[in-house]
N, C-alpha and C positions, 0 to 999 in steps of 0.2 A: 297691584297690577299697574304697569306704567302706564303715560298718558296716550302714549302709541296703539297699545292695545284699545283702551277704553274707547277712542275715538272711531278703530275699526270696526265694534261693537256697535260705538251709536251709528257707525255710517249704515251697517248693514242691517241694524233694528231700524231708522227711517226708511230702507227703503225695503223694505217690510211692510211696512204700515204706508208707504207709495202704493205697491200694486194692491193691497188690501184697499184702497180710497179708490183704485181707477175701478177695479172689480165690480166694487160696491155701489159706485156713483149711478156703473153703466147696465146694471140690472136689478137695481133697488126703485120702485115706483116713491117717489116723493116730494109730495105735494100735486098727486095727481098725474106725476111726469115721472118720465125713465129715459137716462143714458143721458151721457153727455152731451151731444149736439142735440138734442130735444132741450135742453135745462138752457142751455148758450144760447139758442132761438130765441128761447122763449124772456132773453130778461130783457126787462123795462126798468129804465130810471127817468123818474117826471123830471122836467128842471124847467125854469122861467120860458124858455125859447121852444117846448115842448118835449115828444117822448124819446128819449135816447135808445136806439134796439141795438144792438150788439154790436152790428157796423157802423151804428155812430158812435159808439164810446170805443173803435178800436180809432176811429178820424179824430175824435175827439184827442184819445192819448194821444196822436201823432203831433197834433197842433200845439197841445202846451207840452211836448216835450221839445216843441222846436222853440215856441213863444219865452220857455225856461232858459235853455241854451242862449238864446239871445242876448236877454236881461243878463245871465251870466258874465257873458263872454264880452258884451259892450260895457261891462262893469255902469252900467245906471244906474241911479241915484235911490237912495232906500224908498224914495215914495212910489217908484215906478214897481220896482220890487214888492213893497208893500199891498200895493192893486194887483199884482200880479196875483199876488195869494189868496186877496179876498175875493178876488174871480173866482179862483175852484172853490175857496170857502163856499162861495154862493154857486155855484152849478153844486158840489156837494149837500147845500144843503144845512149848514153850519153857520155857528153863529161869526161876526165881526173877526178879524186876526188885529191885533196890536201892532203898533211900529217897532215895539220892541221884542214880541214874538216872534215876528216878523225877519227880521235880523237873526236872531237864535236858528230858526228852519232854514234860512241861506246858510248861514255858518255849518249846517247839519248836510244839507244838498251838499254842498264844496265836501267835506268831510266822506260822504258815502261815494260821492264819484270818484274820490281818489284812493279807496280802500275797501279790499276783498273781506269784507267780512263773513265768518263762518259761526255754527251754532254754535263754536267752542270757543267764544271770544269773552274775556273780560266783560261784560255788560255794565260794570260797574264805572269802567274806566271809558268807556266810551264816550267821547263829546257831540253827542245826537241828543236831541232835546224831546223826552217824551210825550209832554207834557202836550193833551188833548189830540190823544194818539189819533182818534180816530180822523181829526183834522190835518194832523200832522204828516199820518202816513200816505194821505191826497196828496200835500207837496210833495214827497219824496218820490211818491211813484210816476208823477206826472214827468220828475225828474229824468227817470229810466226806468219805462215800465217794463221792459224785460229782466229786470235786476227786480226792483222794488215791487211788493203788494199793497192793497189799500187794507190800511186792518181795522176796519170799525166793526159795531156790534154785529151786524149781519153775517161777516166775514167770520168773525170769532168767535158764533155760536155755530156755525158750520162746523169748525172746526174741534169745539169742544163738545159736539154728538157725533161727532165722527171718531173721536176718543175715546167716547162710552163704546160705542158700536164695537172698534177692536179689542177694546180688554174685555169686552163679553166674548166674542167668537174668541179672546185667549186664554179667557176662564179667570180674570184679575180683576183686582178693583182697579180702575181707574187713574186714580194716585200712583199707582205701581208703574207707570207711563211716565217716562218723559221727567224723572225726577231732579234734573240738573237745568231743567227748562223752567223759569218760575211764569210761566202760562198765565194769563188774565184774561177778562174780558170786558170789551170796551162797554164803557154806558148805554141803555137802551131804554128809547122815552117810548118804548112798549114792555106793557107783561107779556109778550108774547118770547119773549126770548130768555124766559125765566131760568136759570142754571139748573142742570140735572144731575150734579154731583159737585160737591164743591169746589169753588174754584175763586180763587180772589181776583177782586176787580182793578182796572185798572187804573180808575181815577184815585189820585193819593200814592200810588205809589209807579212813581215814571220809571225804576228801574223795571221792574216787572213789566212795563207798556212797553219800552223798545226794545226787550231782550224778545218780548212776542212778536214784536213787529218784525225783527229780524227771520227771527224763527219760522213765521208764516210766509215772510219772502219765500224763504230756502225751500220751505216745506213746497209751496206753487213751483219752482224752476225743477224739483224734481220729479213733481206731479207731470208738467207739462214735455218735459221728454220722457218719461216711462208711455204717455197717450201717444208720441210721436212711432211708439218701437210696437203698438197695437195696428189691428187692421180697422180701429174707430174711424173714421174716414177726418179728414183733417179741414178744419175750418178756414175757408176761401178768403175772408178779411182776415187781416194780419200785418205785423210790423214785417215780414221777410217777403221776398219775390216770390216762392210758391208756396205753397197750401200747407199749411204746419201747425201745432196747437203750442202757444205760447201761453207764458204769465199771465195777459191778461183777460183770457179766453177763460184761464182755470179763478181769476179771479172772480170773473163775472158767475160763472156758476155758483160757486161758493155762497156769491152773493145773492142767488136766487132759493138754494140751499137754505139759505140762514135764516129766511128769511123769521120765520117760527118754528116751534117743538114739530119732529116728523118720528118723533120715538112712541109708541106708546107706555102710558104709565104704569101698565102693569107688568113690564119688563126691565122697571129702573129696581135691578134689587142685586145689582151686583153688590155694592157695600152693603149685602144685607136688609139689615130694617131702619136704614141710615133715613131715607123719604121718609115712615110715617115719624122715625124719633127727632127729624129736622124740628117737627110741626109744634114738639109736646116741649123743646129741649129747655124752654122759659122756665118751664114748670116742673124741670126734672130736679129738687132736691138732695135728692138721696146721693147722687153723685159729686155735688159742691164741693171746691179743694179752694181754700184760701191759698192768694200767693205768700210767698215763705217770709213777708215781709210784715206781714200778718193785717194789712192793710189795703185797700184796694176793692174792684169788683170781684167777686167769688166767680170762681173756673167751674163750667158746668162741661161733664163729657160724656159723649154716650157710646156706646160698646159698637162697632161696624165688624164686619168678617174679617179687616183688614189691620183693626187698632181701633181708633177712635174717631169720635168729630168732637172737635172741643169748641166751647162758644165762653167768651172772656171778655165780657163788656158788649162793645162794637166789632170784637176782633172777631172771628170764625174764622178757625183753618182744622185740615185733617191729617192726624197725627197718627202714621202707620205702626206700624208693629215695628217694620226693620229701620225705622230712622231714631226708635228708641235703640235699638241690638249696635248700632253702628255711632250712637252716643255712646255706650253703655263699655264697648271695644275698643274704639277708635278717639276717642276724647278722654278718658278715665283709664289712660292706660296704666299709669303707677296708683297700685290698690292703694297706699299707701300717703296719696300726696293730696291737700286740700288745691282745690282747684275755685278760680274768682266764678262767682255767674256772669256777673258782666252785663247786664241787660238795657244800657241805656241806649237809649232811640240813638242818639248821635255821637257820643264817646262812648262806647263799648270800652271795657278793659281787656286790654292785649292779652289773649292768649286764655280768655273767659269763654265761658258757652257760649255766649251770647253772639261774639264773634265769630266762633267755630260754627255754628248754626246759619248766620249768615251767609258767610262765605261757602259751606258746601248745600247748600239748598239754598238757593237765591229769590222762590218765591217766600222765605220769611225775611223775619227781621232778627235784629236781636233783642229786641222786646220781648218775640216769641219766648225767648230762654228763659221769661219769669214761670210763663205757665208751665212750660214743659217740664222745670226742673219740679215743681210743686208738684203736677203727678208722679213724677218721679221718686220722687221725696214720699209721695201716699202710697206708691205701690211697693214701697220699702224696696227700692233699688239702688239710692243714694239719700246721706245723709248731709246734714249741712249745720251750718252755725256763723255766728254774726248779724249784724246788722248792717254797716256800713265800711265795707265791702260783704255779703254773703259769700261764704267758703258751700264748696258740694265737697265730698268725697265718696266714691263708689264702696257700696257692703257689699263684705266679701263673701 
């Protein structure tokens, strides 16, 4: 399928899962609240100068979107810029920004003001600096908050129970969502925003922090014109002359949304009996797959309706049915030919798994390609040999 097609697809599978989020928002009770302009009312952010309510933090974006502009456009000196950030660092809520972070997130502002990014963009090649997203995506949005969203933990666990919520109402695991998107979620110094299906975080790995950030922009600018095209009545504070629901109206929700679990537990069983076998996975022997290196942490996995959850040291990720089918067809196409694995963190071998894994699912690595190939290799679907390079070849 060309990439014309596939793009029409993902456009019209997001906004799918747009009016599934407006639907949902605006007659779903959570956290004691229902509908959008009830959830927008009601948020509060504490900060040194006191309680921010909604029409402050739309005053608030307007002033450091102008105080940004400024400092831009007068080109001032990295210290003045430097203060500028740890302003919102501090109304955010966040620790110190560096002089030399500092710099990195102007070079990123300049970069996103002068280019339309979409969710089908290279994230790899990007020169936007992930790093301490949740800090990070404060500057960027302050920048243009009608462009840009703020994407820390609050924001990002809205967002990944609003995931679960759809592939339930579409009968899927979760995983089956959004598989070109490598989704995270930012740090949270609460257990209150504990993951309900797996999903990798994004401290350690900045590709995955600004391909979300992106993605959660786009995902809000669609949100908040599908509320525009409702009879939801339109919130009176705003960046436009009349009454409209912008970015970061839906941002604020989200972030009242997030703020902890509104799921109850006895309905996370889309993957199955993935929840209680999270709990035992330490202790699951019977499943252990040494990597094919025959050295290393042993790969523990447990069986979901969907494929697996694999856990490999520190690593944990969820390893579907069709991303083995689509290794299996799509990588191993000559039955015939040994193929590298490839799995080094930082030189991959060209045209290895390890590679090919990376590049078309972007929340792994090519590390992943040790474990994967190892089940692989257990569940007699491909063979291998060597040491140093390891060869795979597909059984026919």
């Amino acid at each position: 399928m060309n990439s014309f097609l596939l793009n029409l697809i993902s456009i019209h599978f997001m906004e799918n899962f747009v009016k599934f989020i407006v639907d949902y928002i605006e007659n779903k009770e959570i956290h004691g609240c229902k509908g959008w302009n009830n959830q927008l009312t009601g948020y509060r952010w504490s900060t040194k100068s006191g309680i921010d309510r909604f029409s402050d933090g739309i005053q608030r974006s307007k002033d450091f979107k102008l105080k940004t502009q400024r400092i831009l456009n007068s080109q001032e000196n990295d210290e003045n810029w430097c203060r500028h950030c740890n302003e919102i660092a501090s109304w955010g809520g966040m620790r110190e920004i560096s002089a030399e972070l500092a710099k990195e997130y102007r070079n990123s502002v300049i970069f996103l003001s002068n280019n339309d990014l979409g969710i089908q963009s290279d994230f790899r090649a990007l020169p936007i600096n992930g790093d301490r997203i949740a800090t990070a995506s404060k500057i960027y949005y302050f920048s243009d908050p009608l462009r840009w969203t703020i994407y820390d933990s609050r924001v990002g666990y809205a967002i990944h129970q609003l995931i679960f919520e759809y592939s339930k109402y579409l009968g899927v695991a979760p995983s089956t969502l959004f598989q070109n998107i490598p989704f995270c979620l930012p740090e949270s110094q609460t257990d209150r925003r504990a993951p309900i299906f797996p999903v990798s975080k994004c401290y350690g790995y900045e590709i995955n922090a600004k391909a979300s950030f992106i993605w959660a922009s786009y995902l809000h600018r669609l949100i908040s014109v599908a509320l525009n095209q409702t009879s939801i009545p339109k919130p009176d504070h705003c960046f436009s002359a009349s009454p409209q629901w912008e970015l970061p109206h839906v941002e604020m929700v989200f972030f009242m949304i997030g703020d902890r679990n509104w799921i109850s537990p006895k309905i996370n069983q889309v993957d199955g009996t993935l929840s209680n076998s999270l709990k035992k996975i330490t202790k699951d022997t019977d499943s252990s797959i040494m990597p094919l290196s025959g050295v290393g942490q042993p790969i523990s996995c447990v069986s979901t309706n969907n494929g697996r959850f694999v856990k490999w040291g520190k690593t944990q990720f969820e390893l579907p049915n069709s991303m083995i089918n689509d290794i299996i067809n799509n990588f191993f196409r000559d039955n015939q030919k040994w193929y590298y694995l490839g799995a080094s963190m930082n030189n991959p071998i060209r045209g290895g798994l390890g590679e090919y894994i990376s590049k078309k699912y972007l929340m792994l690595t090519p590390r992943h390609a040790s474990a994967i190939a190892a089940i692989m290799v257990h569940d007699n679907l491909i063979d291998f040999k060597g040491e140093r390079p390891i060869l795979l070849r597909k059984i026919i």
